[in-house]
N, C-alpha and C positions, 0 to 999 in steps of 0.2 A: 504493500500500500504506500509506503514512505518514496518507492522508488516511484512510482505510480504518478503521486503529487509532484517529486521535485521535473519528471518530464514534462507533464501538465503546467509550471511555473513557468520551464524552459522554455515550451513553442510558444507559450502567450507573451513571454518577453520578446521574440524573436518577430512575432507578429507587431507589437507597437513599438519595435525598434526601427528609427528610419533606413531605409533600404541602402544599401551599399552596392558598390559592385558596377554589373551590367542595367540595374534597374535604376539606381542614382545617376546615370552615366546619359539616360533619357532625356532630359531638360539639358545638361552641357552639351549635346551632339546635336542639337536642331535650335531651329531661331526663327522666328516670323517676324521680317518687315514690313512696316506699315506707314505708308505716303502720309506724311503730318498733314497733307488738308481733307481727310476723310471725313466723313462723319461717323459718330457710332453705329448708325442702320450700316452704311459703307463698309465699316468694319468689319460688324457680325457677318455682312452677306459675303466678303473677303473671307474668312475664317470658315464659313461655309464650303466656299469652292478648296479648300485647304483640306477639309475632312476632319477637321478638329477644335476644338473649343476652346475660346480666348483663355489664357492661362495655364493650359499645359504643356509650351512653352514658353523660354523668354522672349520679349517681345522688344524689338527694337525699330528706332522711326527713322526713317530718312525724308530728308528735303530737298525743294527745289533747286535750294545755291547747292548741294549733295549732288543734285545729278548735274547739276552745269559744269560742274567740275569736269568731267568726264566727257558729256557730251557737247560743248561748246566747240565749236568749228569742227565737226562732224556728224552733226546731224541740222536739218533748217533747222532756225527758231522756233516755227510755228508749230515744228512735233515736239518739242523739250518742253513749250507752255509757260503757263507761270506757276500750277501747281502739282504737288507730288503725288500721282494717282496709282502707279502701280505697286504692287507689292509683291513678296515673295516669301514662300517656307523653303527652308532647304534643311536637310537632314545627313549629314556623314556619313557614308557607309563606309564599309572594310575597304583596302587599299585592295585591285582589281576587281572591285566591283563594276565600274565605270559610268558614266552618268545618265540619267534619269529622270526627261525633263518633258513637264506638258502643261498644258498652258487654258487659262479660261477669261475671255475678254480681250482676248489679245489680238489685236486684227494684224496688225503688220509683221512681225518677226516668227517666225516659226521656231517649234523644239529643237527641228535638225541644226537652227540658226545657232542657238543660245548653245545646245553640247560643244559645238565646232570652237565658239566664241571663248566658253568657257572655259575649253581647254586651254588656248593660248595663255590667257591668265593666271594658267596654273592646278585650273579645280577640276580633277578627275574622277572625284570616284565619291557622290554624293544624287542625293535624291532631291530633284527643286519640283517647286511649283511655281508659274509667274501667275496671277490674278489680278484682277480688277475689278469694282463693282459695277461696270458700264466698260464700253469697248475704248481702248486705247492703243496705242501703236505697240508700246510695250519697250519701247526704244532706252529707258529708264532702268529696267528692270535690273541689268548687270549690275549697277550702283548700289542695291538694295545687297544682293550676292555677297559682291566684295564685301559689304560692310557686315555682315552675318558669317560667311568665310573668317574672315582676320580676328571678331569677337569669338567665335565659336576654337579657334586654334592660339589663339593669341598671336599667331604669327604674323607679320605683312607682309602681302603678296606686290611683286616688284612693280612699281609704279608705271613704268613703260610697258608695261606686258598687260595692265590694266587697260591704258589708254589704247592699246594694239587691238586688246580683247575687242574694247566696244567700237572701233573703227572698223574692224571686220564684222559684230554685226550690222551696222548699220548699210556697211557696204550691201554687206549678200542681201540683205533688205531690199535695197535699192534695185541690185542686180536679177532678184525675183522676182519683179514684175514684171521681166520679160521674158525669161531665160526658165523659172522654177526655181524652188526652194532647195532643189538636191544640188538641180545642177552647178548652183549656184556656190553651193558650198563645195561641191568636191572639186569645183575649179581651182576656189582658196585653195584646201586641202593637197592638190596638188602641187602649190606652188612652194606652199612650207615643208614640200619633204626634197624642194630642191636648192632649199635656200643659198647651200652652199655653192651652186653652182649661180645662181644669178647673181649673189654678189657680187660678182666677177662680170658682170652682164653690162652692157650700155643700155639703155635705154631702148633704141631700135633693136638691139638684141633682145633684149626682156620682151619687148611687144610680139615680135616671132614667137617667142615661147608660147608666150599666153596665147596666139593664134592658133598653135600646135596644140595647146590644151583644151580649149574650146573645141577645134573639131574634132576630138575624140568623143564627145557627147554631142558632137553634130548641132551646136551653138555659133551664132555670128555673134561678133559683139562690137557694138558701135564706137567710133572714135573718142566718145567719154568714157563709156565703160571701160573701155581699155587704159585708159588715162584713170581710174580710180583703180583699176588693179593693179598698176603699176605705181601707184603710192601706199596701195595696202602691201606690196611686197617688199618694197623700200623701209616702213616700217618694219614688217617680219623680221628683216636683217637686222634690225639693231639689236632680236631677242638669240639668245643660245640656239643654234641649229640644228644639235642633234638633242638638247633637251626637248625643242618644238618636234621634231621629226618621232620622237617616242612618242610625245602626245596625241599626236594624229594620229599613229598608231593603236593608239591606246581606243581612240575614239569611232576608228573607223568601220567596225562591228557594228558598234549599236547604230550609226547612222543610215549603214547598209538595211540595218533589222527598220528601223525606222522606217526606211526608205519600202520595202518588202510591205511592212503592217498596211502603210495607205495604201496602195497598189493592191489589197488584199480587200482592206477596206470600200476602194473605191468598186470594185469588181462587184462586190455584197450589194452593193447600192445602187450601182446598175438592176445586177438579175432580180431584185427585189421589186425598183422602179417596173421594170419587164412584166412581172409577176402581178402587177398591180394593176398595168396596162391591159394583160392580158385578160385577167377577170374580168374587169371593165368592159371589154370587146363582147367576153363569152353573156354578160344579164343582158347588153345591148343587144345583144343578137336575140334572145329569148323573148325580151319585151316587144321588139319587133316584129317576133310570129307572133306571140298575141294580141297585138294592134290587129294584124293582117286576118287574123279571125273575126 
């Protein structure tokens, strides 16, 4: 009986002792950002598209002058705004997990955009979210990242490889409205695993390049576009080339799986559309013979 009680003392100590370990370790490994001009409804509905409830993690704000920082002479004015509207959850995973990004309200920059961007940056192997409580470009969103990244490790992540990150999204951004969101990116992707060699490149060299890269995905690309991927590469170089050249590596799975899921998706959405069409034809035709009766 005595043994009885003292194990009985023990699990109910264990039970109102705060957690340690892998379950303490939940609140340090995620972080939710949140644009300081929201509103509470704004928030909840943000927290909402997050999957989780204000307070089970920390919670951290970024602002306007926050993303100017970043996106000033890189993106127009008129997408940066004047107020801070996107947010973000991001969550750590193990080292070769690799990244895991999707997005709700987000009209301009796609997931395949932010993994690609990410990586430059630095951030490999974590789980985001980008939100918003109403449609935005999304173009902000890195900002929230980095600042949940550096708080979440203590570490800072290198400043030019920051400003590189979100000039390649915005690039492919730009680049996707004509070209696609894949192609767009694995044009980049491309060019970062040859950094070492265009360093070395003039300028009309470098443009060859990029020529040769586009028509492997059977892409033209206009005399601007060519001229912003020849300053997003110029950038590239000033980061480490074979630490960038792992990265892409690192990332170019899930892009590809990315890349497969819609194509999967959109197929579903076709034969369903089809299916829909289809029945639609088959009452139309029924109601038709019974008119004709």
């Amino acid at each position: 009986m005595k043994m009885k009680k003292l194990l009985s003392i023990f699990l109910a100590a264990c039970l109102l002792t705060p957690a340690t370990g892998a379950f303490a370790d939940v609140e340090t490994e995620a972080r939710a950002v949140i644009g300081a001009d929201l509103t509470e409804q704004n928030i909840a509905d943000v927290y909402a598209a997050f999957g989780i409830s204000r307070g089970s993690v920390a919670e951290l704000e970024v602002t306007n002058a926050d993303e100017r920082e970043y996106l000033t002479g890189y993106v127009d004015d008129s997408l940066i705004g004047t107020r801070a509207i996107s947010c973000v959850y991001i969550e750590l995973m193990p080292e070769g997990s690799g990244l895991d990004v999707t997005t709700s309200n987000i009209s301009w920059c796609k997931p395949e955009m932010y993994v690609s961007a990410l990586a430059t940056a630095g951030i490999t192997d974590a789980r985001v979210i980008v939100a918003a409580p109403f449609e935005v470009s999304g173009t902000a969103a890195l900002t929230g990242v980095y600042l949940a990244y550096e708080d979440i490790t203590g570490e800072t992540l290198d400043e030019t490889a920051k400003l590189v990150g979100t000039q390649e999204l915005t690039m492919t951004a730009e680049l996707a409205d004509q070209i696609g969101s894949f192609d767009s990116v694995e044009i980049v992707n491309e060019l970062k695993l040859i950094l070492d060699e265009t360093q070395n490149m003039t300028d009309d060299e470098l443009r060859a390049q990029i020529e040769e890269i586009a028509s492997q995905y059977n892409v033209s690309l206009t005399d601007s576009q060519m001229d912003q991927l020849i300053s997003l590469c110029r950038s590239l170089e000033k980061l480490n080339s074979d630490e960038l050249k792992a990265k892409v590596e690192s990332v170019q799975k899930t892009i590809k799986k990315m890349a497969e899921a819609k194509t999967k998706a959109k197929s579903f959405a076709e034969s369903i559309k089809n299916l829909v069409s289809a029945v639609g034809e088959f009452f139309q035709r029924i109601f038709s013979s019974f008119k004709r009766k």
